[in-house]
N, C-alpha and C positions, 0 to 999 in steps of 0.2 A: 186381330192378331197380325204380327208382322215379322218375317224372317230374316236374317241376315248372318253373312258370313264372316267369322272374325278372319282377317286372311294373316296375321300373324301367329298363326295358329293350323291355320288351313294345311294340308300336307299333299292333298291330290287325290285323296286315294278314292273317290268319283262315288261313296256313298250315299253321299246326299241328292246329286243328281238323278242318279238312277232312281231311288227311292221317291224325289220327288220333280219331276221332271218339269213341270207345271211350274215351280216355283223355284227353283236352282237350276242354272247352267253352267258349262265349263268354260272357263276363259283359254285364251292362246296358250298358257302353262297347265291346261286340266284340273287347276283348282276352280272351286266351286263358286260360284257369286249368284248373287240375289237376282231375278230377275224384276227391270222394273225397279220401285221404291221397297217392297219387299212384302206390301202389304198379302194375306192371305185369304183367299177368296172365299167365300162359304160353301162349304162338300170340300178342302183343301188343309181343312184343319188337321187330319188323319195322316195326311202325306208327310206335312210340317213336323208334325209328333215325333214319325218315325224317321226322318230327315235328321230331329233333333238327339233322338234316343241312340242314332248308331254311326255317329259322329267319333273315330276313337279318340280323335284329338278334342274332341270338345270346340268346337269351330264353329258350330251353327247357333245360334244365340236366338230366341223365339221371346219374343213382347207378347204376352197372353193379352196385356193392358188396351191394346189398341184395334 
């Protein structure tokens, strides 16, 4: 699995961070970015989900494929 944030898209509003700390952090503007390649570690897949699930802009974009 692999995470990543669309930042055309992204608003700030520090959801996904917080939800998934591990695998999102805030850049100098407090939008959210991938940490890393974005890949998702195993025990991180939960974080991802919910990272993904409460996104309101719809900005976190999750590859189950990989």
């Amino acid at each position: 699995m692999r995470i990543h944030i669309d930042q055309s898209r992204c608003e700030g509003h520090g959801r996904c961070y917080t939800l998934a700390p591990d695998l999102i952090e805030a850049d100098e503007l407090g939008n959210g970015r991938e940490i890393g390649d974005g890949s998702v570690p195993p025990g991180l897949e939960t974080a991802a989900r919910h990272a993904f699930d409460n996104c309101p802009e719809h900005a976190v974009v999750l590859d189950e494929d990989r």
